[in-house]
PyMOL CGO cylinders between C-alpha atoms (Angstrom):
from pymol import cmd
from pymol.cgo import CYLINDER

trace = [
    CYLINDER, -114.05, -147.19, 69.58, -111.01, -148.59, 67.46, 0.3, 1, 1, 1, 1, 1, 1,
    CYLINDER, -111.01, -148.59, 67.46, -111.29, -145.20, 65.51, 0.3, 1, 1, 1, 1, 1, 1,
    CYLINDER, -111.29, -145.20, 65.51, -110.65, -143.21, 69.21, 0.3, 1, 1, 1, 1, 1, 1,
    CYLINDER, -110.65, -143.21, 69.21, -108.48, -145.83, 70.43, 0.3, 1, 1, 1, 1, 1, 1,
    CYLINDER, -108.48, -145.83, 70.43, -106.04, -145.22, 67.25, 0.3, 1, 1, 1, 1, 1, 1,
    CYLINDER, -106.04, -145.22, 67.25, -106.50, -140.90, 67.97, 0.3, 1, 1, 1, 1, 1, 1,
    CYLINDER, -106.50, -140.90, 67.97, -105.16, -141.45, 71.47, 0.3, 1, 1, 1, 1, 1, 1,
    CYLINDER, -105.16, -141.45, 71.47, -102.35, -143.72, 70.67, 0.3, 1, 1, 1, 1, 1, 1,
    CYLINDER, -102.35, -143.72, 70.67, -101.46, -141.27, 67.87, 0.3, 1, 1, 1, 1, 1, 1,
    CYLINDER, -101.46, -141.27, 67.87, -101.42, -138.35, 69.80, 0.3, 1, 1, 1, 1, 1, 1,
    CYLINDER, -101.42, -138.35, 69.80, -99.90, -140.14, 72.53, 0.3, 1, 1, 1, 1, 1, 1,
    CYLINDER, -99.90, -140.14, 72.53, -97.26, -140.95, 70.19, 0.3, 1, 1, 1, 1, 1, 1,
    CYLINDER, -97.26, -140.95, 70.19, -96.86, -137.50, 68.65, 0.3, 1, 1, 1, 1, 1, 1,
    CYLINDER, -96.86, -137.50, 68.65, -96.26, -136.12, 72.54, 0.3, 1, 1, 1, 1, 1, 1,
    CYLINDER, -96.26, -136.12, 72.54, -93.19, -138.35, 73.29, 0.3, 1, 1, 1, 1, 1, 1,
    CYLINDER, -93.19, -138.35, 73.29, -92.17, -137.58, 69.90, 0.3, 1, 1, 1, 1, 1, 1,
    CYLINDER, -92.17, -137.58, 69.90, -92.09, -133.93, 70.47, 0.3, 1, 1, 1, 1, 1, 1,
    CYLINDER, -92.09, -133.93, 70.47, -90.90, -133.77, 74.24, 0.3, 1, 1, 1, 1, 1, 1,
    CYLINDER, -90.90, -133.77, 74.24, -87.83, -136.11, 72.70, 0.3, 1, 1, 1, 1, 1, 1,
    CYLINDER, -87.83, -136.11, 72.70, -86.63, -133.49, 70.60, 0.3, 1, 1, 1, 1, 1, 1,
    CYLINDER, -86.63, -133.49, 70.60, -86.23, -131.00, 73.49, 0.3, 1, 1, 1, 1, 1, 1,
    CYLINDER, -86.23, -131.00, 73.49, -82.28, -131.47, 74.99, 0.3, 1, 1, 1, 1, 1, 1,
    CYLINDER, -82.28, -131.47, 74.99, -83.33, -131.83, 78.65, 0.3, 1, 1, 1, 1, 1, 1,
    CYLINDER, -83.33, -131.83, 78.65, -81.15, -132.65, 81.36, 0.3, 1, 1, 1, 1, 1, 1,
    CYLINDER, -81.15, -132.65, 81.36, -82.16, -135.77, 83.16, 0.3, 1, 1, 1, 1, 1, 1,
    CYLINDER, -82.16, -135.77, 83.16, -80.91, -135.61, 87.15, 0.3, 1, 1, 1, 1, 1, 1,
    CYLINDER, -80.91, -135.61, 87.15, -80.91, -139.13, 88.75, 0.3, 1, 1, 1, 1, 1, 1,
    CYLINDER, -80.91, -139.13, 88.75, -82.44, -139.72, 92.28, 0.3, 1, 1, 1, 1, 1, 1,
    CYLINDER, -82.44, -139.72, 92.28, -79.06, -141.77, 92.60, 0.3, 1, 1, 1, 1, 1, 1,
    CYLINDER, -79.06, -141.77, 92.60, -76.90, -138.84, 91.97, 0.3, 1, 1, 1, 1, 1, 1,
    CYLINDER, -76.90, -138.84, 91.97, -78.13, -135.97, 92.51, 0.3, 1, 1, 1, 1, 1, 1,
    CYLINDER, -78.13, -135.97, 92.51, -76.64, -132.82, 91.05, 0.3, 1, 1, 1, 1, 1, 1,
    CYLINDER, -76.64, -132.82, 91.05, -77.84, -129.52, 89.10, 0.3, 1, 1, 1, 1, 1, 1,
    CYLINDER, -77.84, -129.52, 89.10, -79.49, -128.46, 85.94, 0.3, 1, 1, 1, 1, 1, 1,
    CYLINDER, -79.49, -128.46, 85.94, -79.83, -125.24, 84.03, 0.3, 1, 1, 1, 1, 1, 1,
    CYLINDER, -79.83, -125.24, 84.03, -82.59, -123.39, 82.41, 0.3, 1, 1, 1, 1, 1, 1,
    CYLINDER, -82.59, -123.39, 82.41, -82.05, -121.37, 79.56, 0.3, 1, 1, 1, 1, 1, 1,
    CYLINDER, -82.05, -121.37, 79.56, -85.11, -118.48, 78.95, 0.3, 1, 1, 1, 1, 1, 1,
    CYLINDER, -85.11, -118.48, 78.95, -84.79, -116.56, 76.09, 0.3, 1, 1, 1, 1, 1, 1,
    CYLINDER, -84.79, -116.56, 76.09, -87.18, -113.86, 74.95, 0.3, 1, 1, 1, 1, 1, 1,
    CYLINDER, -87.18, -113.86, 74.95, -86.13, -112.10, 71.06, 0.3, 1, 1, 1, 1, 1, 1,
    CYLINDER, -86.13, -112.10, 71.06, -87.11, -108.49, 70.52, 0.3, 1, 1, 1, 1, 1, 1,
    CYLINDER, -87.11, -108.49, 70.52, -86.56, -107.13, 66.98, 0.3, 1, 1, 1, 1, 1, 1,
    CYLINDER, -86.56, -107.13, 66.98, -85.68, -103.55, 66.92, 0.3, 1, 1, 1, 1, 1, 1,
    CYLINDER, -85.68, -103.55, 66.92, -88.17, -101.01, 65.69, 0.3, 1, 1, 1, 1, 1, 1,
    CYLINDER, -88.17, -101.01, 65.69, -88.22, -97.33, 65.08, 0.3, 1, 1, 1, 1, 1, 1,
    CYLINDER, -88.22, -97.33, 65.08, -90.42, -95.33, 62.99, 0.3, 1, 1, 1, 1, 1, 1,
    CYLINDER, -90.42, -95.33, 62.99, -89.11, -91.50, 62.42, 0.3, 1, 1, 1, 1, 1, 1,
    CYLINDER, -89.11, -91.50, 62.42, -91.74, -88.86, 59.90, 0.3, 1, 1, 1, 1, 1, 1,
    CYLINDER, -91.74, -88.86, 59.90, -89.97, -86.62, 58.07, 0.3, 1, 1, 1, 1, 1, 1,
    CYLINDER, -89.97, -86.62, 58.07, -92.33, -83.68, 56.64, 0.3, 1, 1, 1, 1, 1, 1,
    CYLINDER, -92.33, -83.68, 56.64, -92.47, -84.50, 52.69, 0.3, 1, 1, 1, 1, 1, 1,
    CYLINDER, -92.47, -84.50, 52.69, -92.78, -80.76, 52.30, 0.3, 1, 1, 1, 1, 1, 1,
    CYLINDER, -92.78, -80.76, 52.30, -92.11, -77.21, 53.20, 0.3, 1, 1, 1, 1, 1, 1,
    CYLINDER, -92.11, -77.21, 53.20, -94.00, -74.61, 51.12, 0.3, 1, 1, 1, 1, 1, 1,
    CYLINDER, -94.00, -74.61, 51.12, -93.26, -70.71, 51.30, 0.3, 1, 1, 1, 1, 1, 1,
    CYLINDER, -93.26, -70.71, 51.30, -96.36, -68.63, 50.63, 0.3, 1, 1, 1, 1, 1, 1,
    CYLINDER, -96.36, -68.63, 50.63, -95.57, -65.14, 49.13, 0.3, 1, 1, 1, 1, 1, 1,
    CYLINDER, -95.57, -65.14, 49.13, -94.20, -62.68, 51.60, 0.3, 1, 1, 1, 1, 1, 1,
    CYLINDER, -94.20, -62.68, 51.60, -93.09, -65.53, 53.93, 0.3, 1, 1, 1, 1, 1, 1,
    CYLINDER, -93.09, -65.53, 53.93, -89.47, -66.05, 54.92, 0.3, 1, 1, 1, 1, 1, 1,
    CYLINDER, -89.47, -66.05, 54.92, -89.52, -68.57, 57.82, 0.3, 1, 1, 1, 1, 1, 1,
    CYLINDER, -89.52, -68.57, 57.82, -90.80, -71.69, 57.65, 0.3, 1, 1, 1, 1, 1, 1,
    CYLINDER, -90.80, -71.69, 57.65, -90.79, -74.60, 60.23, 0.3, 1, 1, 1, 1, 1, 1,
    CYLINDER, -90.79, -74.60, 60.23, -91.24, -78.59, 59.81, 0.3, 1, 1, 1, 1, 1, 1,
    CYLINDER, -91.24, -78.59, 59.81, -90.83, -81.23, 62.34, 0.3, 1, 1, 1, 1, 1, 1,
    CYLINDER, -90.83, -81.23, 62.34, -89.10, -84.36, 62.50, 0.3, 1, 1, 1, 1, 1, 1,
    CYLINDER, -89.10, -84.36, 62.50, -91.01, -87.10, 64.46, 0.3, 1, 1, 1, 1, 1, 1,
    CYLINDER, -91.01, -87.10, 64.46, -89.68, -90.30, 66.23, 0.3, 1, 1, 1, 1, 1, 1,
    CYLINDER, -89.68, -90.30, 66.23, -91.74, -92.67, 67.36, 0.3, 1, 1, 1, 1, 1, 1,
    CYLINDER, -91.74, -92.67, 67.36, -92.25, -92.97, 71.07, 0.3, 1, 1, 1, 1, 1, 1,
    CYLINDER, -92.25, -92.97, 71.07, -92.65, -97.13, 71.22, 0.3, 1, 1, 1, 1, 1, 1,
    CYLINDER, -92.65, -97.13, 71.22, -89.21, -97.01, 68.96, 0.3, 1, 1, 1, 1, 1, 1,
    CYLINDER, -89.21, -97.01, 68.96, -87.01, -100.08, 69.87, 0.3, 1, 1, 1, 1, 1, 1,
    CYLINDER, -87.01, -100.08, 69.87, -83.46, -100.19, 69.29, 0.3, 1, 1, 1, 1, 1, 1,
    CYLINDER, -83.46, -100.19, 69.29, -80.33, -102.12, 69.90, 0.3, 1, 1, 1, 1, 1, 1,
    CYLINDER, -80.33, -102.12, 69.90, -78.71, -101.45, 73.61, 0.3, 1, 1, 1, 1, 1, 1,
    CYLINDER, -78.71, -101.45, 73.61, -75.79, -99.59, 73.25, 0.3, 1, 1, 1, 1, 1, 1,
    CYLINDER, -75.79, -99.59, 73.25, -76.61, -98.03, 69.80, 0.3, 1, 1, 1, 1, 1, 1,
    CYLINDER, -76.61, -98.03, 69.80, -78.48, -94.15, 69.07, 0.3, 1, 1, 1, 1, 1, 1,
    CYLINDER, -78.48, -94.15, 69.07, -80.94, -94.15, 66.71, 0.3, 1, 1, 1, 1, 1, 1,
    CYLINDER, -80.94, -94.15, 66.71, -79.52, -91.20, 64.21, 0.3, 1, 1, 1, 1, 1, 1,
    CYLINDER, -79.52, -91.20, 64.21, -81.21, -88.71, 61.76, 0.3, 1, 1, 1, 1, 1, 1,
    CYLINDER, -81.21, -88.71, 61.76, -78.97, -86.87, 59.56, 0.3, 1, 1, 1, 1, 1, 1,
    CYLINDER, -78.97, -86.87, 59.56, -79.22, -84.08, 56.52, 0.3, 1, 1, 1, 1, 1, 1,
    CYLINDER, -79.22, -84.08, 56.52, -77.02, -85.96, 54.24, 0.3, 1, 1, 1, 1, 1, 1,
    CYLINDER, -77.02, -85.96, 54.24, -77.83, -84.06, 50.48, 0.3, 1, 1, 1, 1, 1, 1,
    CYLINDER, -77.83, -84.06, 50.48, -78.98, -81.46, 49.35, 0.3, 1, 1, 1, 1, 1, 1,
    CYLINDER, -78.98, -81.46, 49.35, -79.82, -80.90, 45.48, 0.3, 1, 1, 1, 1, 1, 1,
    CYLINDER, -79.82, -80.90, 45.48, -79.18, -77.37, 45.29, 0.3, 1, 1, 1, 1, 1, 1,
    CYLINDER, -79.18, -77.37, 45.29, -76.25, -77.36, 47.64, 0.3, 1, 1, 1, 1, 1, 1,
    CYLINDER, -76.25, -77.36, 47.64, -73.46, -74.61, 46.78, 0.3, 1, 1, 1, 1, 1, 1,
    CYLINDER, -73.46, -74.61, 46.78, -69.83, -76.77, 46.74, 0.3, 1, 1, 1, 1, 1, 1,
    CYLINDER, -69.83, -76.77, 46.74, -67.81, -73.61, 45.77, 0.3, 1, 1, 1, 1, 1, 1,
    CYLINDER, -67.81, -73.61, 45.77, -67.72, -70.71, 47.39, 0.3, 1, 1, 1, 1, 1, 1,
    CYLINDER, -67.72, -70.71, 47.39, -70.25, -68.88, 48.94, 0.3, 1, 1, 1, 1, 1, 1,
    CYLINDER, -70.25, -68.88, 48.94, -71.80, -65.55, 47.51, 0.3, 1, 1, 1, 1, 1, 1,
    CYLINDER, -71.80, -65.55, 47.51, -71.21, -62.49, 48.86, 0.3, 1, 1, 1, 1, 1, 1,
    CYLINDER, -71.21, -62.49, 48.86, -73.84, -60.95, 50.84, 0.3, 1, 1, 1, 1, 1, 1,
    CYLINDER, -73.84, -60.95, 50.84, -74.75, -64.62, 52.47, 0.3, 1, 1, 1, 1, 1, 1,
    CYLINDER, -74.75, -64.62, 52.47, -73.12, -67.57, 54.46, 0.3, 1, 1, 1, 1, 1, 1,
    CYLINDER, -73.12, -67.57, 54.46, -75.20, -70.11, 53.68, 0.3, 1, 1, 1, 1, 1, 1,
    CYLINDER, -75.20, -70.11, 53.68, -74.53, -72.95, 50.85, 0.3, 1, 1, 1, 1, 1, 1,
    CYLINDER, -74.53, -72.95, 50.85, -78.08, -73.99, 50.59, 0.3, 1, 1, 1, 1, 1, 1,
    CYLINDER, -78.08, -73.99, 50.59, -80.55, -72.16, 48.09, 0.3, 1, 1, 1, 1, 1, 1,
    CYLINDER, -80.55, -72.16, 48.09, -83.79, -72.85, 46.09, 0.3, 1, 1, 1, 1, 1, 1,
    CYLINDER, -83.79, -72.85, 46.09, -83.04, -72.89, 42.64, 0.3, 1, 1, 1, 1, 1, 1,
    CYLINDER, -83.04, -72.89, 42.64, -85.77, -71.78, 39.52, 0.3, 1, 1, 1, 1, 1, 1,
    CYLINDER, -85.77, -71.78, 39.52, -84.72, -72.23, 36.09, 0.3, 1, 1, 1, 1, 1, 1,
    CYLINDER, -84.72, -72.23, 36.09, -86.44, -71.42, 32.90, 0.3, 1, 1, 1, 1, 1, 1,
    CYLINDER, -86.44, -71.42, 32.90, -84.57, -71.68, 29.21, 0.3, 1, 1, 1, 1, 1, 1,
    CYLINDER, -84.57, -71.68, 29.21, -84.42, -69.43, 25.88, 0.3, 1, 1, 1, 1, 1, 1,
    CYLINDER, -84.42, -69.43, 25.88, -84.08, -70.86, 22.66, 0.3, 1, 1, 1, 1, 1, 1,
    CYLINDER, -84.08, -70.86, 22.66, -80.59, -71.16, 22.57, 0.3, 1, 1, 1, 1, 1, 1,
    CYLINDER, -80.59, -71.16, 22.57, -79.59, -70.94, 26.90, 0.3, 1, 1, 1, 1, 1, 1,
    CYLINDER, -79.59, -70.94, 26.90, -81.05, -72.45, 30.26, 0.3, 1, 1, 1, 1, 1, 1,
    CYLINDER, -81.05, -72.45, 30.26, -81.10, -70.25, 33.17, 0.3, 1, 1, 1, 1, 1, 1,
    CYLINDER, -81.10, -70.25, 33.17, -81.29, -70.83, 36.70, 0.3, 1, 1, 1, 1, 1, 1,
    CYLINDER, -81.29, -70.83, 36.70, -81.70, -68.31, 39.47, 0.3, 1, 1, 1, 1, 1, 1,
    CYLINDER, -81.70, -68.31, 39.47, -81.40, -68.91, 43.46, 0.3, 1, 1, 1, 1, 1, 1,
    CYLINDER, -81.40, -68.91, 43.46, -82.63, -67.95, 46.31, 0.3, 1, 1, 1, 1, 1, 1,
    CYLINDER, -82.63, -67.95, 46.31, -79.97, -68.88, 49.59, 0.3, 1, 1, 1, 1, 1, 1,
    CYLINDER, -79.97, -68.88, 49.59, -81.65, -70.66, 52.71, 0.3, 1, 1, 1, 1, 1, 1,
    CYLINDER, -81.65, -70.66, 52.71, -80.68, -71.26, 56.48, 0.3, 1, 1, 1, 1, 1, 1,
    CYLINDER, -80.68, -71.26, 56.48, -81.39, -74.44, 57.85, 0.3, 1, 1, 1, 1, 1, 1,
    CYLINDER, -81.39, -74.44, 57.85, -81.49, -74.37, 62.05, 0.3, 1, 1, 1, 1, 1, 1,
    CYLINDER, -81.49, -74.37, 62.05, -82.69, -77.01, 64.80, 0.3, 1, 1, 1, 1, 1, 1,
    CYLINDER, -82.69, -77.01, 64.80, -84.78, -75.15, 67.22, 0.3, 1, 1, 1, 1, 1, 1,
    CYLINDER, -84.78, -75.15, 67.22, -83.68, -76.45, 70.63, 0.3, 1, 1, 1, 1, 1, 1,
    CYLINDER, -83.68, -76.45, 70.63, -85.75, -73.82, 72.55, 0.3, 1, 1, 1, 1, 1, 1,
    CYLINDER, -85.75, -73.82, 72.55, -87.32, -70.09, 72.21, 0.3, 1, 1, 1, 1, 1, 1,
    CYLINDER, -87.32, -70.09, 72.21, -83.59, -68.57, 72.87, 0.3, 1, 1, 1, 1, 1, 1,
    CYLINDER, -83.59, -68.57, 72.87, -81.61, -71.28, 70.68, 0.3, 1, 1, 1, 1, 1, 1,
    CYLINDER, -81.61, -71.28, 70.68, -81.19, -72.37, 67.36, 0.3, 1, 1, 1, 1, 1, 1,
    CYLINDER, -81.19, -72.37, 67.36, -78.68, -74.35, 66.09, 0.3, 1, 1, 1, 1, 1, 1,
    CYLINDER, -78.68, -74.35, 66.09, -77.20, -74.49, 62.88, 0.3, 1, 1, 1, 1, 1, 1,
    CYLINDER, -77.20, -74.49, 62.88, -77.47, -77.33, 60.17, 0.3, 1, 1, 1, 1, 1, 1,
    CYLINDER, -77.47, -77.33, 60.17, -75.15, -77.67, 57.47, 0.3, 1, 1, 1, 1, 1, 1,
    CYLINDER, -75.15, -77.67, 57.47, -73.76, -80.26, 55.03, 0.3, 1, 1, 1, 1, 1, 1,
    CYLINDER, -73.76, -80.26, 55.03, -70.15, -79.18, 55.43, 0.3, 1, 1, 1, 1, 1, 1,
    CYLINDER, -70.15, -79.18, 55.43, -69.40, -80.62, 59.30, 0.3, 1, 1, 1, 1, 1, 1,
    CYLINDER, -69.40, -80.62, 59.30, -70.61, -83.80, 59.89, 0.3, 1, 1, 1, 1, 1, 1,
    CYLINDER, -70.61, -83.80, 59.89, -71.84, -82.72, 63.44, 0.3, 1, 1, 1, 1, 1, 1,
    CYLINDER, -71.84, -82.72, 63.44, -73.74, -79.51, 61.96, 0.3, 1, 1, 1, 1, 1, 1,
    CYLINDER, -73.74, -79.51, 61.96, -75.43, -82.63, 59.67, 0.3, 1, 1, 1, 1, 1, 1,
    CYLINDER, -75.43, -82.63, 59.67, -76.79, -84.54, 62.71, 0.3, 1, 1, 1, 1, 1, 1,
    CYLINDER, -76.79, -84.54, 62.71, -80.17, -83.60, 63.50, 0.3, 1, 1, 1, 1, 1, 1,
    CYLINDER, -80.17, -83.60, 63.50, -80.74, -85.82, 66.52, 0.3, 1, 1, 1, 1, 1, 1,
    CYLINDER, -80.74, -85.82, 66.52, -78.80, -88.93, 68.16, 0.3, 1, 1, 1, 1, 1, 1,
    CYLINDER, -78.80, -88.93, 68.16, -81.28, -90.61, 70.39, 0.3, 1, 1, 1, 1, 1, 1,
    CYLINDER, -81.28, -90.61, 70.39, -79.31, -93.17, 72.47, 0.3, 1, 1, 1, 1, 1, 1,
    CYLINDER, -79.31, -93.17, 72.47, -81.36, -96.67, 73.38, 0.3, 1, 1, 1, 1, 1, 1,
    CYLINDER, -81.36, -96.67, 73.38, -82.27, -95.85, 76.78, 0.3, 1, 1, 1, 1, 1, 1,
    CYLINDER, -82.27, -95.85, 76.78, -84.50, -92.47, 76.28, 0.3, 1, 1, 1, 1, 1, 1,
    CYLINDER, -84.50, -92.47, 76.28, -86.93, -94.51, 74.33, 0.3, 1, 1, 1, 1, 1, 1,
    CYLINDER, -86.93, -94.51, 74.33, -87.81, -96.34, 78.12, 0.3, 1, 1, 1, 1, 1, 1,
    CYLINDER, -87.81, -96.34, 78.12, -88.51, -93.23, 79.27, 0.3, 1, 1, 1, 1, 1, 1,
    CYLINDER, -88.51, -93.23, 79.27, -90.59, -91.53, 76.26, 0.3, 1, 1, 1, 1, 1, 1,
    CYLINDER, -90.59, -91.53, 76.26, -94.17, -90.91, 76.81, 0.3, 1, 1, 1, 1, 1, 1,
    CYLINDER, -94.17, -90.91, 76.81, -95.06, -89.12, 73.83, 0.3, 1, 1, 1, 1, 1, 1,
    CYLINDER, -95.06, -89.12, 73.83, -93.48, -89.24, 70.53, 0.3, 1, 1, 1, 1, 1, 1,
    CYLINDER, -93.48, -89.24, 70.53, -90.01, -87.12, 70.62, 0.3, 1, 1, 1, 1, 1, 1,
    CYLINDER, -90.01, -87.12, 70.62, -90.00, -84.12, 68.30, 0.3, 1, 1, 1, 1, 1, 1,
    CYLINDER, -90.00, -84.12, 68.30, -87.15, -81.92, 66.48, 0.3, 1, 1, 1, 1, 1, 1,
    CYLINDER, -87.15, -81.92, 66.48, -88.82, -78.75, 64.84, 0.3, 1, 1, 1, 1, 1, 1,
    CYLINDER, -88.82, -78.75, 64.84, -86.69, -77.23, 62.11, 0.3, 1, 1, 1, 1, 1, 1,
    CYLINDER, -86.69, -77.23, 62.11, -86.72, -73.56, 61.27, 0.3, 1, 1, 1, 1, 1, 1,
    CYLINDER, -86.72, -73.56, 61.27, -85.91, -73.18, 57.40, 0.3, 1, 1, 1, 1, 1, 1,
    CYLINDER, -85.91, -73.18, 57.40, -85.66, -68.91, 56.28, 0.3, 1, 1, 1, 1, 1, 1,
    CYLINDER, -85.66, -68.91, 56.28, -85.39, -67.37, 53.29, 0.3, 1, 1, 1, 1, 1, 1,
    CYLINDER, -85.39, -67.37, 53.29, -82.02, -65.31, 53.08, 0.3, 1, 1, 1, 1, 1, 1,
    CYLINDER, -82.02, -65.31, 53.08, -81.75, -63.64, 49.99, 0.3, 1, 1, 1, 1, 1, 1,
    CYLINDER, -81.75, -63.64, 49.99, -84.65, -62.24, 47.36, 0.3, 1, 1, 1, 1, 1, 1,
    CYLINDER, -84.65, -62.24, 47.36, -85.95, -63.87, 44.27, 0.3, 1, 1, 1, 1, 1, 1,
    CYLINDER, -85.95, -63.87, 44.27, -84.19, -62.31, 41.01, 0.3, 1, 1, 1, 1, 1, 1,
    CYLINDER, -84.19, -62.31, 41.01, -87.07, -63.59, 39.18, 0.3, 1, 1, 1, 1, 1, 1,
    CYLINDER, -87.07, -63.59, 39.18, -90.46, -65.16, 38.86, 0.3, 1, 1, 1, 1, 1, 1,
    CYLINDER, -90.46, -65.16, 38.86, -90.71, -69.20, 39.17, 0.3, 1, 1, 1, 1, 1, 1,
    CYLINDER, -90.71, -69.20, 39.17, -91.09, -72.05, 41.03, 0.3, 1, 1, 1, 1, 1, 1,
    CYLINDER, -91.09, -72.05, 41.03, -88.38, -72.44, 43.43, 0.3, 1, 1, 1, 1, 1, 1,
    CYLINDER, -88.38, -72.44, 43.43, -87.05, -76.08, 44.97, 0.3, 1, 1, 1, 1, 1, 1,
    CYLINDER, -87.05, -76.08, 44.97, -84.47, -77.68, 46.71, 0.3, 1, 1, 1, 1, 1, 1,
    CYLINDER, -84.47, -77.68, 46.71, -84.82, -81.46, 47.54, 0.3, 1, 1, 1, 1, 1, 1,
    CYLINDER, -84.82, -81.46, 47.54, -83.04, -82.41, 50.96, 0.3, 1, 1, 1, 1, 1, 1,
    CYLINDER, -83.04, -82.41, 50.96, -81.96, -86.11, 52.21, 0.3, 1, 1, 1, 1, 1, 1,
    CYLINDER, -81.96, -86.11, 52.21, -82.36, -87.04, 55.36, 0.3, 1, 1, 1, 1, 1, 1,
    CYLINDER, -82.36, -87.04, 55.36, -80.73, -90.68, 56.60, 0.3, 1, 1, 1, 1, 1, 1,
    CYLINDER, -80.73, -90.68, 56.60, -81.47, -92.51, 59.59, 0.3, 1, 1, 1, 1, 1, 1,
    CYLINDER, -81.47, -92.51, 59.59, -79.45, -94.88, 60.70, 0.3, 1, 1, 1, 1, 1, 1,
    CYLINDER, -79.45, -94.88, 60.70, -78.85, -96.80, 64.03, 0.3, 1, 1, 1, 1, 1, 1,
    CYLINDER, -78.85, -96.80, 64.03, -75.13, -96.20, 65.38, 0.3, 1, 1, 1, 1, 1, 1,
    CYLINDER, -75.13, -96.20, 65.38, -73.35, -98.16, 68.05, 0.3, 1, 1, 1, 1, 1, 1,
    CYLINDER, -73.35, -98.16, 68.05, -71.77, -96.47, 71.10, 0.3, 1, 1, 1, 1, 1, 1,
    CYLINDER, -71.77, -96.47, 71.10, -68.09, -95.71, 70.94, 0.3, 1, 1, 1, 1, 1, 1,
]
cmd.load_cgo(trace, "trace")
């Protein structure tokens, strides 16, 4: 009995103790007046985009697609897009462009003698597909043409399936000689705030 008796007390005790340490407004039958309850409710952001690891040409092909994938249940800051942009590529021409071609991206293959290293190309279009009748272009030399998508906070409320931007890689130009080919691209996603 003394053993429960001390439990109640104790836990008793441990009650008052814990309802102290809230800071509650005490109103007065005396004076009447108002009090205010704060609710608050925290929500971390969350976004999960796929980017394809790969894109592999089989012999005689010269399109390719791969699709970028944002999660549907994606969370984000208001007032901020959730942003995927080509920001590298390995391969990427600085100088000028070749003749025959506009493009500055290519797959490069390189093989060595015993006294030189060689390296061949082979140029390559990236475009977004936005539907069957339009593609736009991707490039690393405009920062818009990097952008692949800017999602703003407020489509995510709306998405019912996971939101999807396919991108059409082809081959431009003919291999010079036999190898493996490869370019590695960078893709960054980033949240950015409304301006």
């Amino acid at each position: 009995m003394k053993k429960r008796l001390a439990a109640i007390l104790s836990l008793a005790l441990t009650l008052a103790c814990g309802t102290g340490a809230m800071a509650n407004t005490v109103i007065d039958t005396d004076d009447g007046g108002t009090a205010n309850t704060v609710l608050t409710y925290g929500v971390d952001s969350y976004f999960q985009v796929t980017i394809p690891e790969s894109v592999e040409f089989k012999a005689g092909e010269t399109v390719k697609t791969a699709t970028i994938t944002v999660d549907k249940d994606s969370l984000i800051p208001i007032a901020n897009y959730l942003t995927v942009s080509l920001t590298a590529s390995e391969n990427y021409m600085t100088s000028s462009v070749p003749a025959g071609t506009t493009t500055r991206f290519r797959l490069a293959a390189s093989g060595k003698s015993s006294t030189k290293e060689y390296e061949v190309y082979i140029p390559y279009t990236i475009k977004r597909i936005i539907s069957d009748t339009r593609k736009d272009e991707v490039s690393l030399g405009n920062s818009a043409l990097r952008r692949i998508t800017m999602i703003p906070h407020t489509q995510f409320a709306s998405a019912t399936e996971d939101i999807t931007y396919p991108l059409e890689f082809t081959l431009v130009g003919e291999p010079t000689a036999a190898g493996n080919y490869t370019d590695t691209l960078t893709f960054t996603v980033s949240l950015v705030p409304f301006s």
